[in-house]
Structure formats: structure tokens, C-alpha cells
C-alpha positions as CSV (number, residue, x, y, z in Angstrom):
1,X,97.3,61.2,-11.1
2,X,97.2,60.4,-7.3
3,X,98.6,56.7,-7.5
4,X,100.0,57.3,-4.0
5,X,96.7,58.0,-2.6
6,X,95.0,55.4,-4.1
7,X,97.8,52.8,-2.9
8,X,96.9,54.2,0.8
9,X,93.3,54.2,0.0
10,X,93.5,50.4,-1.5
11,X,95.7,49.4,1.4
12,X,93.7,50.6,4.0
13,X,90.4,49.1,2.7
14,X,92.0,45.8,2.2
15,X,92.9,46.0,6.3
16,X,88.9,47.0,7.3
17,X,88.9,50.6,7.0
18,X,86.8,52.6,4.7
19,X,88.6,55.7,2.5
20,X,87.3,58.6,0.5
21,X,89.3,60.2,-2.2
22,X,88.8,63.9,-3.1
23,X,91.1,65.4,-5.5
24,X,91.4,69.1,-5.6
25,X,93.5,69.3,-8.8
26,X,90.8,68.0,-10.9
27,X,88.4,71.1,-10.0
28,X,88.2,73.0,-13.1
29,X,88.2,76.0,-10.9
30,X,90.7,75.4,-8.9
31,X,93.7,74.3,-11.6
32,X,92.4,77.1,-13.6
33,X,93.7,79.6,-10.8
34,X,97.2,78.2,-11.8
35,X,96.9,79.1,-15.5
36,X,95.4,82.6,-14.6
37,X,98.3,83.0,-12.1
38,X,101.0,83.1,-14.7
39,X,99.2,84.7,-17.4
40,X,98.8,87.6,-15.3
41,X,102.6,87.3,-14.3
42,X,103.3,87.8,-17.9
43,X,100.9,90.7,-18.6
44,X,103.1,92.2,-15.2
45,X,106.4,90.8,-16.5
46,X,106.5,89.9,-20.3
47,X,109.6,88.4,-19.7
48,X,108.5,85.8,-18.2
49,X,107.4,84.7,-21.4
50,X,110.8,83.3,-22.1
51,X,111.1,81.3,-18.6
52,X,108.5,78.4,-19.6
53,X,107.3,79.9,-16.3
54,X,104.3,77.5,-16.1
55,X,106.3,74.6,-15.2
56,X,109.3,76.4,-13.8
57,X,107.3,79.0,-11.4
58,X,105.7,76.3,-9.6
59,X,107.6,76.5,-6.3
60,X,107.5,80.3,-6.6
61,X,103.3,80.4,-7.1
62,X,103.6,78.2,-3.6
63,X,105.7,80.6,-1.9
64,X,104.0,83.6,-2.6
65,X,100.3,81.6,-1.9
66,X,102.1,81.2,1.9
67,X,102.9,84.6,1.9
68,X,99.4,85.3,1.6
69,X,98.0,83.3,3.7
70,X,100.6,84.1,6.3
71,X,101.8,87.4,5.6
72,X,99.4,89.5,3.4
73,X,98.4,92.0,6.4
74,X,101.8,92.7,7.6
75,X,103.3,96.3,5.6
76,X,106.1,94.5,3.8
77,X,104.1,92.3,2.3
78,X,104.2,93.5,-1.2
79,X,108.2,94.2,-0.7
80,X,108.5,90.3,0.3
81,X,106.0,89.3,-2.7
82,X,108.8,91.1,-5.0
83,X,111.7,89.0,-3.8
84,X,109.9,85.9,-4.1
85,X,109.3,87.0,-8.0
86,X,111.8,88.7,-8.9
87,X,114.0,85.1,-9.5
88,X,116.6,86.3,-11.6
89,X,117.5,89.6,-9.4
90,X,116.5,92.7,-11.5
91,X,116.6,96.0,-10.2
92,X,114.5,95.4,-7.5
93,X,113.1,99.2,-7.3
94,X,111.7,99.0,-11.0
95,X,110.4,95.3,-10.4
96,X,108.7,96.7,-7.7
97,X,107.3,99.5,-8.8
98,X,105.6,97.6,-11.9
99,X,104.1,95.0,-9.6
100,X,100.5,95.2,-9.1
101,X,100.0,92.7,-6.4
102,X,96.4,93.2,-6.0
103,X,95.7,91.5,-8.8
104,X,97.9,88.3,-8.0
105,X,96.0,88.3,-4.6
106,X,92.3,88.5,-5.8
107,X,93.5,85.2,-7.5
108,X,94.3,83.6,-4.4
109,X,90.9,85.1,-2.9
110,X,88.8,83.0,-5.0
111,X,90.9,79.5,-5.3
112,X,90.5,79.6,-1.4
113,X,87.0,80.8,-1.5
114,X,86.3,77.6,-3.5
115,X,88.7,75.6,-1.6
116,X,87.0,76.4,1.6
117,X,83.7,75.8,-0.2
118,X,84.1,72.5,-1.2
119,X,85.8,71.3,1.6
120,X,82.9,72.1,3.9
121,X,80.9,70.5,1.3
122,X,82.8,67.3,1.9
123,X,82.9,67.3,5.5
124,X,79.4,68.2,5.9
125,X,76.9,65.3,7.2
126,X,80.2,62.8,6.8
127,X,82.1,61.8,10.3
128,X,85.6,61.3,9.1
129,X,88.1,59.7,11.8
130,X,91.2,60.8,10.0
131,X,91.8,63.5,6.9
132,X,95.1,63.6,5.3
133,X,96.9,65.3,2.6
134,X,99.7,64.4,0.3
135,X,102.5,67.0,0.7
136,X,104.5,68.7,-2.5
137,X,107.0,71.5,-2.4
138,X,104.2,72.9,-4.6
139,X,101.3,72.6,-2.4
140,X,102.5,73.1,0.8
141,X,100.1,76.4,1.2
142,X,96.8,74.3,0.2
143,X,98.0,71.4,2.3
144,X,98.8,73.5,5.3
145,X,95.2,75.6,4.7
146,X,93.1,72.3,3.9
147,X,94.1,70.7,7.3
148,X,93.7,74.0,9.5
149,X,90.3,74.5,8.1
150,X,89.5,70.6,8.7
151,X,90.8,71.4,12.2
152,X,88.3,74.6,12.3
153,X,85.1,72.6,11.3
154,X,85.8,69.2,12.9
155,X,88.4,69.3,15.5
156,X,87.8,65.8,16.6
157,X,89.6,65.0,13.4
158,X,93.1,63.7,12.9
159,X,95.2,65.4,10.6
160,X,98.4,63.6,8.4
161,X,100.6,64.3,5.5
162,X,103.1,62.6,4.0
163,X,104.5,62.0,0.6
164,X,108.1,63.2,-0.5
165,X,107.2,66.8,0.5
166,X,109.0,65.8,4.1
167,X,112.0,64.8,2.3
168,X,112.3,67.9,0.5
169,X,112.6,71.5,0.8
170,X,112.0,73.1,4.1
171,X,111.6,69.9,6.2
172,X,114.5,67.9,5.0
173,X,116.1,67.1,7.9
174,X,114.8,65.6,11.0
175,X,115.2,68.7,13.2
176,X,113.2,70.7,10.4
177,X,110.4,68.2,10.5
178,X,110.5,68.9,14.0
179,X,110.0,72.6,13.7
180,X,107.5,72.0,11.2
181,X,105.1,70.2,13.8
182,X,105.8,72.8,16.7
183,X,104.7,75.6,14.5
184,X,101.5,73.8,13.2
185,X,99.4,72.3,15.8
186,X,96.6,71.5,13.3
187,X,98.5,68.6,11.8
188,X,99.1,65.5,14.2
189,X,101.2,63.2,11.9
190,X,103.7,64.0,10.2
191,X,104.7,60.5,8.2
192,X,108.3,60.0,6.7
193,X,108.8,57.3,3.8
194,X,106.9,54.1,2.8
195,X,103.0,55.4,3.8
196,X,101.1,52.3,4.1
197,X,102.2,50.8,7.5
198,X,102.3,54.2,9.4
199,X,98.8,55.2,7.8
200,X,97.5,51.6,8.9
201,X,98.5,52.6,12.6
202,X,97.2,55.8,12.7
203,X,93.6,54.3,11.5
204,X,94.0,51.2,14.0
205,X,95.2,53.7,16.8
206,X,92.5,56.0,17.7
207,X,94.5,57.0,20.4
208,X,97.8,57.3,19.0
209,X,100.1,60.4,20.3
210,X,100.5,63.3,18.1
211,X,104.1,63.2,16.3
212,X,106.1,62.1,13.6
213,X,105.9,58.7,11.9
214,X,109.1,57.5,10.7
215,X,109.3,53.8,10.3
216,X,113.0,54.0,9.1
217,X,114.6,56.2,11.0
218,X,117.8,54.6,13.3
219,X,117.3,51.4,10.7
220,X,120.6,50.2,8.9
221,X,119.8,50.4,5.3
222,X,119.1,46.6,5.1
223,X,116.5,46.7,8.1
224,X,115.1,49.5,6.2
225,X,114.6,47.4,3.2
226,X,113.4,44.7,5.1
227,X,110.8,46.5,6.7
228,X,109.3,47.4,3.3
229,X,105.8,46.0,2.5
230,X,105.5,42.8,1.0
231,X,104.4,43.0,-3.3
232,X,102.2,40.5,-2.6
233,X,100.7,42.3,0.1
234,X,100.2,45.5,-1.9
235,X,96.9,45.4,-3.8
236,X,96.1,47.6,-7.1
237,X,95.2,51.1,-6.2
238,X,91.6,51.8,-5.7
239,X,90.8,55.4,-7.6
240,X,87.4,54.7,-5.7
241,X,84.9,57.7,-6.4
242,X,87.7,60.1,-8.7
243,X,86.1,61.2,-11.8
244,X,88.3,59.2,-13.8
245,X,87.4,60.6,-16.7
246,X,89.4,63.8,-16.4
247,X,92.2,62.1,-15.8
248,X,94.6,61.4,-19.2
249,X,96.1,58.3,-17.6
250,X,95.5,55.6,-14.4
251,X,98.5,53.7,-12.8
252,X,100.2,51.2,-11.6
253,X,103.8,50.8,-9.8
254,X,105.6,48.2,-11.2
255,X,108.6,48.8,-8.4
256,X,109.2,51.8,-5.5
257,X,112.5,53.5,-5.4
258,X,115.4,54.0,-8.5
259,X,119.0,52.0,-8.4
260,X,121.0,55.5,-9.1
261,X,122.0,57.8,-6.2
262,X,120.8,61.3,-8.0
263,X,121.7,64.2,-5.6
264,X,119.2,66.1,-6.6
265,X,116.3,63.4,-6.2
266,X,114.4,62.3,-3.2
267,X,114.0,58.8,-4.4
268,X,116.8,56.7,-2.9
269,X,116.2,58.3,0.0
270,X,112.1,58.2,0.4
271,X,112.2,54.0,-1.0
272,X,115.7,53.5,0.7
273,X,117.1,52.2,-2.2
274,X,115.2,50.0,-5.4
275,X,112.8,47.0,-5.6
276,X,110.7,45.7,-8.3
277,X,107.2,44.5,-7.2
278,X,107.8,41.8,-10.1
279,X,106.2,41.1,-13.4
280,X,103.6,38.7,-12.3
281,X,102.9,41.5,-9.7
282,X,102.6,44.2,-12.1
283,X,100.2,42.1,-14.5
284,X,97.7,41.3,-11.7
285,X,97.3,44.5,-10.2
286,X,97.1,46.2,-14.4
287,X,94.4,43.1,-14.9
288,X,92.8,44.4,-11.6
289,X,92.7,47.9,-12.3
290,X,91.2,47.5,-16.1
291,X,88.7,45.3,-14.6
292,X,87.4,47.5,-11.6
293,X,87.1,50.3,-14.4
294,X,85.0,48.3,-17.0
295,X,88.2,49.5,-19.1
296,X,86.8,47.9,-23.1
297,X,89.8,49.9,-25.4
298,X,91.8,52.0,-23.3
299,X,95.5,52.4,-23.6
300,X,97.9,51.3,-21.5
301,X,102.1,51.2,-21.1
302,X,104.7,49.5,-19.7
303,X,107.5,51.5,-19.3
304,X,111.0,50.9,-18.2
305,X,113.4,54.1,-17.4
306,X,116.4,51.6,-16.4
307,X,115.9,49.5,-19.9
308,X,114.6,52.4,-22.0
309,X,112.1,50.4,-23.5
310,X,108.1,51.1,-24.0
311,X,105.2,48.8,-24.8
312,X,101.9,50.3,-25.5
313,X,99.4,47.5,-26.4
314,X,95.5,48.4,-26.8
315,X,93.0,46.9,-23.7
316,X,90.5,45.0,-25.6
317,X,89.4,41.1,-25.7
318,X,92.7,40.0,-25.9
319,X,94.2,42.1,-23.1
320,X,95.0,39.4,-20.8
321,X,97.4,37.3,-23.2
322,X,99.1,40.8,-24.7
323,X,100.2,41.6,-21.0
324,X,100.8,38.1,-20.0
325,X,103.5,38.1,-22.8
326,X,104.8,41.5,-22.3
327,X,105.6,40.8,-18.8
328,X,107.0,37.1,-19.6
């Protein structure tokens, strides 16, 4: 579900700018070379059975997909492939020598085949301006190829990421995010935090330097927080030309950010702390999004992880007084 896209997208649009969504995720073969990737880890590994690998193996399918698109022709390569499977430290000459890593590879042959396919597709006959990416530990390698390739076909275009990719893993700190941009020339923003204000400026600034965006950086805390975008300024996100359809759920954000402190989390320190976009808030843009979608009888929830509570009325004639008095 790419609400944070579609916040960008419906922020941007309501500023002048025209915005395209493309989500890779949702070609059937393209998440399908996920499923095949781990099945054939546990034809190689039956072990792996045990290790729920399909949701705990994500990070390690990213770093062996940058190992091939970085790495694949240099000798070691199947050696380095070992260590970035072999998570739990097995004897590392039998792992080896029971890892066919052909087979992992022609995998990653085809998704990028089809990647590369459809993003020329896209870009063909269509002047874009700007193309960005939203940036996960776990798709780092398609991010990193998507925008070189952009870069390949139209190198007028400017390149961004963001998303809480840059406040994770391998570029969480400032110096990191530095080394990041020197090594990747392709990309020409790198934007930390809240999106919409520094996406706004890179679409307003055709001429804007190359570097990294980070509205919050320096700020106290409470200038952070004041800097946030307005709720009322926010409008619902625009899924725009997404085959909604294959999607099990659309969304709303009825606040940014969490009140707890979680070590292990990126959200106190993305959002700079917690703030409700407010009930009223939340029922307009949930009104707006049903309506832009011709949504008749589709579910919908309003969840709360600091109250524990969950209501799940039905969208139908009367949706407009069920949510009224849900968020009254």
C-alpha cells in the first residue's frame, strides 16, 4: 500500500504539479520473483523451512540482489553470496558446497529483465521532470537500479528517494548519508524526514543543487515540530492511476509519528515525535478517498495502536453518519 506516495503525489498536485504513480510491487511478475526466491532457498536449505524465512529473509534477498548487481563478476562472488545466507553461521564449507547459486541468480536475471522492461515502457514518449523512489532496507537494490537506469535513458531527469530507508540501516547517520550520495551520482536528492515540503522544492526548483534535503537537521525538537505540515494543509492521498484493485486495502493517516521512544524503531525519529491530524481531519480525508473511488460497500477501519481499539463499519448509504459518529 503506497500511502506515502500517494500523500507526495496528492500534495504535489494540490501545489500545480502533475504526478504519476507506478507501483512495481503489484506486477504479478515481479512479487512473484520473491516467492520463487525462497522456495528455491528451501529446496537448497530445507531448514529454512523452520525460519518463516518469507518474512524474516527479506533484508537478506536485498543484500544478496546488491551483491549481484554489484558484485556477481568478481571471483568471490559465490563465497560472499554464502555469508550473506548462511544467517545462523553453519559450517561454512558444507553450506557452501550445497549452494547452487546459479539458480538464485537466473531469478534476479528475469525480475530485472522485466524491471528494466517496464520502466522503459513508462518513460517512453512521457517527459518526466523528476522520478523518485521510496527507499526500504528491502529494496534498496531495485531503488538504486530503477534510478541508474532512469539516469541511462533520460539523463535530463532528476532522481530522489526518501522514506525511512535513510533513517535506517546503512545510511543512519548523517556522514553515512553523505557517503551514500558520493558513491551514487545517479541520485541527486537524498530527502530526510517529513517528504512533502522538500519534494515541493525540488518540483518548484528546476535548478536546485544536487544534495541532501533535510528540513530538520540543526532544529531543536520543538522547531522541528513546528516546521511540520499543517493537517489542514494535507489533503487525502491521490492513488491516481494504481490498479486499486489488487490492492487488499487503501489508506488514510489519521496522525504521523508514535508517543513511545522504541530503540529499535525509526518512528520518533523520522516524525520527530507524535501528532494527530485530528478526528475531523481523518473523516474528511476517509469521506474523500471513498468518494474519489466510487467506493458503494467496501470496508473500512479505524484503528488505534495507543487505545487498542478497532471500528470496522461497512461503506454504504449511510457511510457519512457511521464515520461522523465514530470519530465524535
Amino acid at each position: 500500500m503506497p500511502l506515502g506516495m500517494s500523500s507526495l503525489k496528492a500534495y504535489a498536485e494540490s501545489h500545480g504539479h502533475h504526478v504519476d504513480l507506478f507501483d512495481f510491487n503489484k506486477v504479478p511478475e515481479v512479487f512473484a520473483v520473491q516467492r520463487a526466491y525462497f522456495a528455491e532457498c528451501k529446496a537448497q536449505f530445507p531448514y529454512f523451512k523452520d525460519w518463516n524465512i518469507e518474512r524474516n529473509g527479506t533484508e537478506m534477498l536485498a543484500i544478496h540482489q546488491l551483491l549481484y548487481l554489484y558484485s556477481r563478476n568478481r571471483p568471490d562472488y559465490r563465497e560472499l553470496v554464502a555469508e550473506v545466507l548462511n544467517m545462523d553461521g553453519r559450517d561454512y564449507g558444507q553450506f557452501l558446497s550445497a549452494l547452487d547459486v546459479s539458480r538464485l541468480d537466473a531469478l534476479f536475471a528475469s525480475l530485472y529483465a522485466k524491471v528494466s522492461s517496464i520502466l522503459a515502457r513508462q518513460l517512453r514518449g512521457t517527459l518526466y521532470d523528476v522520478v523518485g523512489c521510496s527507499l526500504f532496507n528491502s529494496t534498496w537494490p531495485a531503488t538504486l537500479f530503477i534510478l541508474k537506469r532512469v539516469k541511462s535513458m533520460s539523463p535530463g531527469v532528476r532522481t530522489v528517494v526518501g522514506g525511512p530507508g535513510p533513517l535506517m540501516g546503512i545510511t543512519s547517520r548523517a556522514d553515512e548519508v553523505a557517503q551514500f550520495m558520493n558513491h551514487h551520482e545517479f541520485i541527486d536528492y537524498f530527502v530526510v524526514g517529513e517528504g512533502e515540503p522538500p519534494f515541493l522544492r525540488i518540483l518548484d526548483e528546476p535548478e536546485l543543487p544536487r544534495g541532501i534535503l533535510d528540513p530538520g537537521r540543526g532544529l531543536t525538537l520543538l522547531d522541528a515540530r513546528n516546521s511540520f505540515v499543517k493537517a489542514e494543509d494535507l489533503p487525502a492521498p491521490d492513488y491516481g492511476q494504481l490498479e486499486i484493485s489488487r490492492y487488499l486495502q487503501l489508506s488514510v493517516a489519521s496522525s504521523r509519528g508514535c508517543p513511545f521512544e522504541c530503540s529499535f524503531c525509526a518512528e520518533t525519529v523520522f516524525w520527530k515525535g507524535f501528532r494527530s491530524m485530528g478526528q475531523s481531519r481523518t473523516y474528511q480525508q476517509m469521506d474523500a478517498l471513498a468518494r474519489s473511488i466510487n467506493a458503494r460497500r467496501s470496508p473500512f477501519a479505524i484503528g488505534s495502536a495507543i487505545r487498542q481499539s478497532t471500528a470496522s463499519p461497512a461503506i454504504s448509504g449511510e457511510t457519512t453518519a457511521r464515520i461522523r459518529s465514530i470519530a465524535t
